[in-house]
C-alpha positions, 0 to 999 in steps of 0.5 A, spaced: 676 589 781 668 589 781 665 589 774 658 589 773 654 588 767 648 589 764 645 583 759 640 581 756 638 573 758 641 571 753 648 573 754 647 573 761 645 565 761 652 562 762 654 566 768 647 567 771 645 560 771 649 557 775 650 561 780 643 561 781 643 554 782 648 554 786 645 559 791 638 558 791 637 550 788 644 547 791 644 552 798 637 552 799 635 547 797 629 551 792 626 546 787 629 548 780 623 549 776 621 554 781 627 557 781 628 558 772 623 561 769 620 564 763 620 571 765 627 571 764 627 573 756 624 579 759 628 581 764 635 586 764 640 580 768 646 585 772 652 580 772 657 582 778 664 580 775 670 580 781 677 577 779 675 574 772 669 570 775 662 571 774 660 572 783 653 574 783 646 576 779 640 579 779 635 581 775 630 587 774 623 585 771 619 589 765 614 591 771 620 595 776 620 588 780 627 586 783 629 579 784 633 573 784 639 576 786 645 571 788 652 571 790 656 565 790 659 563 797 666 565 796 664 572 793 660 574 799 662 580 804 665 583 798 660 588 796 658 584 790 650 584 792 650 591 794 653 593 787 649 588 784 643 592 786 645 599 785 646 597 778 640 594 777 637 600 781 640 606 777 637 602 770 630 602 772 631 609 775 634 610 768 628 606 765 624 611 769 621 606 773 618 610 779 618 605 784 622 598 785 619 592 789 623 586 791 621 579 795 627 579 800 628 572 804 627 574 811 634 573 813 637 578 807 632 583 809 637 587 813 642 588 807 636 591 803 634 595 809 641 598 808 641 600 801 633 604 802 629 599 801 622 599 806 618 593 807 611 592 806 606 587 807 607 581 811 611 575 811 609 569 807 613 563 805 616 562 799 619 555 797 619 553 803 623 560 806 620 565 810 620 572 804 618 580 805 617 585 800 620 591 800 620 597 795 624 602 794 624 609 789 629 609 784 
């Protein structure tokens, strides 16, 4: 069964961590230090729980912004991100937040598409890896 969570960084840290940097630093190759950052005490961490292990995260910033949004390889196709997302969304919604932006990787922008984000701007680079921006209203 999917469970997700919404925690503070400190209780979101161990299960957060290192699915971040198994997807981003060890898939991607994405420097760890551009990867962990301060803005993480700051932010509300969805934590996605399928068959007692911690399988994907994401977090919701202070300013509407939606990011490091990871599944583990083994959890993907299982509804895991698409869930994470529509927890993090109804928290701003509730927060009152009147639009969400996310920087989406060029290759995962179709599955935001799908769960009504809209891109906007142009495509830049981001470590190394082509990203879009997107925004939604809650």
């Amino acid at each position: 069964m999917l469970r997700i969570e919404l925690l503070p960084w400190n209780e979101a840290r161990a299960h957060a961590e290192p699915i971040r940097l198994t997807v981003f630093v060890g898939e991607q190759g994405v420097p760890p230090e551009l990867e962990m950052d301060e803005r993480d005490a700051s932010c509300l961490h969805a934590i996605a729980f399928l068959g007692g292990r911690a399988a994907g995260t994401g977090r919701l910033l202070p300013d509407g912004h939606i990011g490091r949004m990871a599944v583990l390889k083994e959890f993907r196709g299982k509804g895991v991100g698409g869930a994470v997302l529509e927890k993090l969304m109804e928290a701003a919604k509730q927060r009152g937040d009147r639009e969400v932006v996310l920087s989406a990787q060029l290759h995962a922008a179709a599955f935001y598409g799908a769960h009504g984000f809209k891109a906007f701007g142009k495509v830049y680079e981001e470590a190394g890896i082509p990203h879009q921006d997107m925004r939604r209203a809650p």
